[in-house]
VOPAGU-510899 format. One line per 3 residues: number of its first residue (from 0); their letters; for each residue x, y, z of C-alpha. Coordinates in pm, 1 decimal. Example, Ala and Ser with C-alpha at 12.3 -4.5 7.8 and 13.67 -1.06 7.14 Angstrom:
2
0> AS> 1230.0/-450.0/780.0 | 1367.0/-106.0/714.0
// end
This chain:
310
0> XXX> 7781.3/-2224.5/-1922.8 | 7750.8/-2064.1/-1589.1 | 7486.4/-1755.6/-1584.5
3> XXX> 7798.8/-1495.1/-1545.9 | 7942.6/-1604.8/-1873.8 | 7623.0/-1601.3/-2075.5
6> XXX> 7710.6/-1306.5/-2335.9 | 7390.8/-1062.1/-2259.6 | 7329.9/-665.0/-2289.1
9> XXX> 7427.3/-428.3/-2047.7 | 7058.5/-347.1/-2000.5 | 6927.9/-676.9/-1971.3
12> XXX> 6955.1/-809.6/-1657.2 | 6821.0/-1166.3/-1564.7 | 6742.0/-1215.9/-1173.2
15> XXX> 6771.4/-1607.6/-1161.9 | 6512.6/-1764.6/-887.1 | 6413.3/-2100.3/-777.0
18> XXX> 6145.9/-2346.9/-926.1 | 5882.1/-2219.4/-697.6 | 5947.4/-1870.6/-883.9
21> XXX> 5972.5/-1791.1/-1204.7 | 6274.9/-1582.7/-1304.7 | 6219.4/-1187.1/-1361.0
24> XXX> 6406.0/-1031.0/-1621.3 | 6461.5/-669.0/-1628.1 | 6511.3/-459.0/-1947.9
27> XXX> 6655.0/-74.8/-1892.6 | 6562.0/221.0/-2082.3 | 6668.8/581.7/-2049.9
30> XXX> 6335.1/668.5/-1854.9 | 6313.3/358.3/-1627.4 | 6267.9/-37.7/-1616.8
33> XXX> 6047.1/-350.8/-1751.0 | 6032.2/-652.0/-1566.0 | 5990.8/-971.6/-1732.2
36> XXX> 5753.2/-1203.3/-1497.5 | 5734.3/-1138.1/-1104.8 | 5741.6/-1459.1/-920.3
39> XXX> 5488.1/-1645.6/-691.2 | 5327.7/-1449.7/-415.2 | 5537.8/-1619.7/-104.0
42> XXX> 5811.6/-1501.4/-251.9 | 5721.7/-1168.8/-305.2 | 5932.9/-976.8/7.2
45> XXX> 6254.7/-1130.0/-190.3 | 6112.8/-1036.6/-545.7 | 6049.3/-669.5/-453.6
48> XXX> 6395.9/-655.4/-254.6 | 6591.3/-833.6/-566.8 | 6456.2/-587.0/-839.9
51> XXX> 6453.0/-293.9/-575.5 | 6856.3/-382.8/-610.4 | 6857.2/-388.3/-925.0
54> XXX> 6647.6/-93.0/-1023.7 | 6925.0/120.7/-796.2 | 6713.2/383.0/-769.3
57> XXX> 6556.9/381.7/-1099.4 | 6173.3/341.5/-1162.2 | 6000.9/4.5/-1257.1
60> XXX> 5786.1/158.5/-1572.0 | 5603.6/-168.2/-1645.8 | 5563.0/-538.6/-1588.4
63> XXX> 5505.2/-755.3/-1887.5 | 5378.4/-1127.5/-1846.4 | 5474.8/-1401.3/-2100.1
66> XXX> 5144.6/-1600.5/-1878.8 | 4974.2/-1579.7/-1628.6 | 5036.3/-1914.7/-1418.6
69> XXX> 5120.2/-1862.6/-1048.5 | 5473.1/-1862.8/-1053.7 | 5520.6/-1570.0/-1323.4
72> XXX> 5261.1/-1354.7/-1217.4 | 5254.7/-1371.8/-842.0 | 5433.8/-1074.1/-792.5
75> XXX> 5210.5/-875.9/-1023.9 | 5012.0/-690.4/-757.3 | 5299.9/-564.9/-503.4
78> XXX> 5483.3/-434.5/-774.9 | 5186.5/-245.8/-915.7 | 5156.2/-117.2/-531.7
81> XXX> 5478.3/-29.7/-442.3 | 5579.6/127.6/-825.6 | 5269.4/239.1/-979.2
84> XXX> 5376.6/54.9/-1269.2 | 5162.9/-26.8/-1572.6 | 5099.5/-387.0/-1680.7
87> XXX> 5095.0/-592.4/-2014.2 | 4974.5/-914.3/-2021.5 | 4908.5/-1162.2/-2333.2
90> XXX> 4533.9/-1124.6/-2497.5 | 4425.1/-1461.6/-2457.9 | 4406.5/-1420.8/-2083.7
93> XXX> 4242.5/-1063.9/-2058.1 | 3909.3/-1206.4/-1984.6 | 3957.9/-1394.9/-1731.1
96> XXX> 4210.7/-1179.1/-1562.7 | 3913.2/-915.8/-1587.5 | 3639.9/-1127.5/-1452.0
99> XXX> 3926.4/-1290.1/-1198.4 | 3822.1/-1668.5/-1309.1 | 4050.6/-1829.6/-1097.2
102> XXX> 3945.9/-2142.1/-1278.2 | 4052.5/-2056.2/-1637.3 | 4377.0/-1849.5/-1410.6
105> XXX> 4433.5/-2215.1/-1343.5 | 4475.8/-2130.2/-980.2 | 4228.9/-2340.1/-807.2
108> XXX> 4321.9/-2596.5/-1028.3 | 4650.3/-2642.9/-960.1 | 4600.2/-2541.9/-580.7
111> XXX> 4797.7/-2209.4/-616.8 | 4769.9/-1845.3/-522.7 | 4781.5/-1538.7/-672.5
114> XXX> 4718.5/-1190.9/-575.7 | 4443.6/-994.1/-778.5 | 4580.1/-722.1/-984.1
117> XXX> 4495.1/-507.1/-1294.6 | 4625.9/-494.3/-1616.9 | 4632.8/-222.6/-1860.5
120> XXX> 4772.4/-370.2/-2188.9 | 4812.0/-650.5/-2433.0 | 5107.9/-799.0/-2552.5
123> XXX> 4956.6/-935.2/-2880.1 | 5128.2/-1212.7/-3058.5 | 5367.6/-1091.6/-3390.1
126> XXX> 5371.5/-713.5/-3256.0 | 5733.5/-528.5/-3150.0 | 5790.1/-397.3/-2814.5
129> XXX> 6095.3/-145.0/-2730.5 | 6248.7/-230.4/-2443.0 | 6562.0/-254.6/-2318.3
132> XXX> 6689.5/-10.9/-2610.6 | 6591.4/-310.6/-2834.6 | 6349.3/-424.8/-3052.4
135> XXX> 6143.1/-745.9/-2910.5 | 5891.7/-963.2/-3135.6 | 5600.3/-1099.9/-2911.7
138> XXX> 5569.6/-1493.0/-3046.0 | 5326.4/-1771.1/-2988.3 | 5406.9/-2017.4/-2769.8
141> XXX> 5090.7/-2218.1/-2671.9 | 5160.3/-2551.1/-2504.2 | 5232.8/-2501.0/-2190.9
144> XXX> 4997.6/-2264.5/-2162.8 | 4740.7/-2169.4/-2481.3 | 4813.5/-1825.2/-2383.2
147> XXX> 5168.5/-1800.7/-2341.7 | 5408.8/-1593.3/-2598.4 | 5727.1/-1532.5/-2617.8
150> XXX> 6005.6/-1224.4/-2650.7 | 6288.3/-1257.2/-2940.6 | 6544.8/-998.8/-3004.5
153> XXX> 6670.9/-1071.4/-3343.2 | 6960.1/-824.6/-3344.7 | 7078.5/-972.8/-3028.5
156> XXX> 6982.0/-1302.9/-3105.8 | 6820.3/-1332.8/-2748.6 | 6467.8/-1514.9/-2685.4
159> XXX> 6256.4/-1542.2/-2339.6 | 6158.4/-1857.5/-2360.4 | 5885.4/-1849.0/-2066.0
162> XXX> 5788.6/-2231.8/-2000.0 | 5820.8/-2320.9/-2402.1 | 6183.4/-2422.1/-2331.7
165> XXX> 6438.6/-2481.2/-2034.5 | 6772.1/-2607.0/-2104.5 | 6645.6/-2901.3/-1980.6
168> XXX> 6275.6/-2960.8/-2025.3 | 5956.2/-2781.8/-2056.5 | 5696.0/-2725.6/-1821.2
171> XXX> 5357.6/-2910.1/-1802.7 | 5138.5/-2927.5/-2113.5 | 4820.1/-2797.8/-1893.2
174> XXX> 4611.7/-2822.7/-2221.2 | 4626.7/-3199.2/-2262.2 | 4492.6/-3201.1/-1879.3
177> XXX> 4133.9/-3016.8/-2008.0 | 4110.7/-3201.4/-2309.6 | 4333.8/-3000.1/-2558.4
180> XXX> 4547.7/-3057.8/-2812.8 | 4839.2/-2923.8/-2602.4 | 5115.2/-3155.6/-2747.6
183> XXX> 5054.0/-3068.8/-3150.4 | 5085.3/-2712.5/-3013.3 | 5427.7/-2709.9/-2777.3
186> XXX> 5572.4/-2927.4/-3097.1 | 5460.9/-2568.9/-3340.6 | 5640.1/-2397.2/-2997.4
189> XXX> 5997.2/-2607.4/-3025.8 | 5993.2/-2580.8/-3398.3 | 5946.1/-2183.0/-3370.2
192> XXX> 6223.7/-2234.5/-3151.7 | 6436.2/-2417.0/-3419.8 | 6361.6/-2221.1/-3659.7
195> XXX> 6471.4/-1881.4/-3496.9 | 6799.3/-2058.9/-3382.3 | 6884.2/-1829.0/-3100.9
198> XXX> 7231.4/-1723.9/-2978.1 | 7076.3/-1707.0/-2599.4 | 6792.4/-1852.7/-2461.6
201> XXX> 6654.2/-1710.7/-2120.7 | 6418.9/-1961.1/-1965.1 | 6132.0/-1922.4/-1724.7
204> XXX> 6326.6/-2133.1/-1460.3 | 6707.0/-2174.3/-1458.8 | 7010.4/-2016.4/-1624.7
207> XXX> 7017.1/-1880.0/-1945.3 | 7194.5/-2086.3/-2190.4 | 7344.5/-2115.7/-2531.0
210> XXX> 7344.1/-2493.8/-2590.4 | 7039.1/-2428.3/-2746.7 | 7046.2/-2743.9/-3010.7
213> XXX> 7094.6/-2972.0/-2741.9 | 6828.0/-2882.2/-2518.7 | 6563.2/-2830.5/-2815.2
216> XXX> 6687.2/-3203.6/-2923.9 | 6605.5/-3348.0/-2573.8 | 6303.7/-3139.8/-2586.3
219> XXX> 6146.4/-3298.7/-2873.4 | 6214.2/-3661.6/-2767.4 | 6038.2/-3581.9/-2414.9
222> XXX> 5799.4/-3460.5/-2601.4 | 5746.6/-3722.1/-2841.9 | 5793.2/-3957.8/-2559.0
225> XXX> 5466.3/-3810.9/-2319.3 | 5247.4/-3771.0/-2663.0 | 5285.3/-4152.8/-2680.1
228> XXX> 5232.6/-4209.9/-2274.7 | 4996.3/-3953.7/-2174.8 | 4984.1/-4142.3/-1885.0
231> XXX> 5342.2/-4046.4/-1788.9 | 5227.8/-3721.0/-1886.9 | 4948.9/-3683.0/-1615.6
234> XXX> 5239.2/-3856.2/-1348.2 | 5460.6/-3560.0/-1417.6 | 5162.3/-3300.1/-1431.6
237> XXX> 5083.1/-3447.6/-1046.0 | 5410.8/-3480.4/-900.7 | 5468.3/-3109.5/-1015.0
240> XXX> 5166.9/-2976.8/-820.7 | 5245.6/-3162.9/-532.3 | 5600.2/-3069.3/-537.3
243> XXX> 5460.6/-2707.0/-593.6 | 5259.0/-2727.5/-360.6 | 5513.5/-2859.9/-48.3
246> XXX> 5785.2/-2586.3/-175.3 | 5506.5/-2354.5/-88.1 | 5427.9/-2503.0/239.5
249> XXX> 5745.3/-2698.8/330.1 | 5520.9/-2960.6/509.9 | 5179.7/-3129.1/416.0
252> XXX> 4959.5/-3395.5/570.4 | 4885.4/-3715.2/374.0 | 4488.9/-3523.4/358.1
255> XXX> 4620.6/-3221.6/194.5 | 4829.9/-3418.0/-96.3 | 4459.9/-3576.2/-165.9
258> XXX> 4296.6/-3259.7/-140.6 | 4611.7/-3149.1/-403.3 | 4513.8/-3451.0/-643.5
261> XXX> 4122.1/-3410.2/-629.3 | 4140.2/-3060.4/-696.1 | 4332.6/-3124.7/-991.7
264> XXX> 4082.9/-3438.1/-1081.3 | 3782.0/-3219.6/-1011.8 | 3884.3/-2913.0/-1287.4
267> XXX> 4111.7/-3096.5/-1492.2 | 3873.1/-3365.3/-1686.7 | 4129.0/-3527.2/-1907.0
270> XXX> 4368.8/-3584.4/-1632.0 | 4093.6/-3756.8/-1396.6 | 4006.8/-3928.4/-1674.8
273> XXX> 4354.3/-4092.8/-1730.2 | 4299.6/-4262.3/-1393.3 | 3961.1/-4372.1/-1416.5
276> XXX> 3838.9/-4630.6/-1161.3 | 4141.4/-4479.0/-907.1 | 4072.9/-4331.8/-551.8
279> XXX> 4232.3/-4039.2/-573.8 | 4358.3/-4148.6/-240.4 | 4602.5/-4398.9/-372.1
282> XXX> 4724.2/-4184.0/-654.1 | 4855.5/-3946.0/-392.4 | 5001.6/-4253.5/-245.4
285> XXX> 5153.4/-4309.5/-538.5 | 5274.3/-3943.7/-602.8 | 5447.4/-3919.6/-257.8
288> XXX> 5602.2/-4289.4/-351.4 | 5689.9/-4130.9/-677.7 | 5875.2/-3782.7/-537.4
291> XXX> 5998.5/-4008.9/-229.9 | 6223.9/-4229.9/-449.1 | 6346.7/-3929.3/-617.1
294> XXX> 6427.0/-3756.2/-308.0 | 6209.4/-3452.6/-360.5 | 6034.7/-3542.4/-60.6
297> XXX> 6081.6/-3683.1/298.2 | 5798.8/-3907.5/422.5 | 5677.0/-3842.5/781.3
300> XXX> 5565.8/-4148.9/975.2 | 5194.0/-4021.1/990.1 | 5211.2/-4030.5/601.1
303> XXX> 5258.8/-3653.2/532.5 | 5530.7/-3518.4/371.3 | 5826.4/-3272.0/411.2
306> XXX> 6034.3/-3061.7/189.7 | 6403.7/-3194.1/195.2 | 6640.2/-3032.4/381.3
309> X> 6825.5/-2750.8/237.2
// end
């Protein structure tokens, strides 16, 4: 169903982006605006001029983060600067958004940026927030992310799925990369899902639908697929990071795919350890081969790599 035909609120507005943003969904009260997520900092000029748009005038009262990965929280600190806005965040990042551990951020492990910026709230898991002229239930959603929740409207029928669900996927289990039990938890995520059998579902990246069934179905097999090939699962995690990586940069030398790779080796022990005894060298190689036979990538005769043509 195309995004225009997706029954939604008047005051919920969903600014669709692309996979090296996260969408940014904007809820609209009487006295102003939330935004839902804010993007990845290269994108930030078309973040502030998309909600600017949208706002029409109106002030941006808040920014609420389902996580706090790169892509969703990027936008964070120009917001704050040009609106004054407050910010909400989940608990089980506070700490290390105070301290600015850009290791437990996951930003230098993934090779990602993100502006510092403050935050002034929690969003704690099983509490009710009041935006939009609704009612929203903060829910756990660790799998993707141990820190990750969720927003459901149950009179609407409506859930923000952040990275717990697309309609067709689910983002990295980052856990399973440390050492965590990242899989048991995004199954406990899907089955929320289920469970709450939503009318809507607006993802962290792509339309919102309402085949909800289906997706959650092909959800669960990938799922049950990369528990029993975590090796496939560390494949994906890699080709995502480089793919990340080169729709941030649009062109990378064979050197800086490695330098992608051993970063991720160096801070990610369970994902090194899937490819014990490997050069991280030649798993690049084998990433670009990977994304090349896909056609995410075009390979340059020096052995870097471009972003496809648009």
């Amino acid at each position: 169903m195309p995004l225009n035909a997706v029954p939604l609120p008047p005051s919920l507005r969903v600014l669709e982006r692309g996979w090296l943003s996260s969408n940014q969904i904007l809820l609209f009260d009487d006295d102003g605006a939330t935004v839902v997520d804010t993007g990845y900092v290269t994108e930030v000029d078309d973040t502030l001029r998309l909600i600017d748009q949208a706002l029409a005038g109106r002030p941006l009262k808040r920014i609420v983060n389902t996580h706090l990965h790169s892509d969703h929280a990027g936008g964070n600190a120009a917001l704050q600067a040009r609106h004054d806005c407050v910010t909400w965040i989940p608990p089980g990042e506070s700490e290390a958004a105070a301290t600015w551990d850009e290791d437990r951020l996951s930003y230098r492990p993934t090779s990602q940026q993100c502006p510092r910026f403050r935050f002034d709230a929690l969003v704690h898991p099983h509490h009710t927030l009041h935006l939009g002229g609704e009612d929203w239930t903060v829910l756990p959603a660790q799998g993707h992310d141990d820190a990750m929740v969720m927003l459901w409207c149950d009179r609407q029928g409506i859930l923000v799925s952040a990275d717990a669900l697309w309609e067709k996927g689910f983002g990295v289990i980052f856990p399973e990369l440390v050492g965590e039990a990242g899989f048991e938890d995004q199954a406990a995520t899907l089955a929320r899902i289920a469970d709450l059998a939503p009318r809507v579902v607006i993802p962290g990246h792509g339309a919102p639908f309402t085949a909800v069934q289906p997706a959650l179905e092909a959800a669960q097999a990938r799922l049950h697929w990369l528990r029993n090939e975590p090796v496939k699962h560390g494949e994906y995690a890699l080709k995502v990071l480089v793919s990340f990586k080169l729709m941030e940069a649009q062109s990378m030398s064979q050197s800086a795919v490695e330098g992608v790779v051993r970063s991720a080796f160096d801070r990610q022990p369970a994902l090194a350890a899937l490819y014990a005894g490997r050069e991280a060298a030649a798993v690049a190689r084998d990433v670009v081969a990977n994304l090349a036979r896909s056609g995410a990538v075009q390979l340059r005769p020096d052995g870097g790599i471009d972003a496809p043509a648009r």
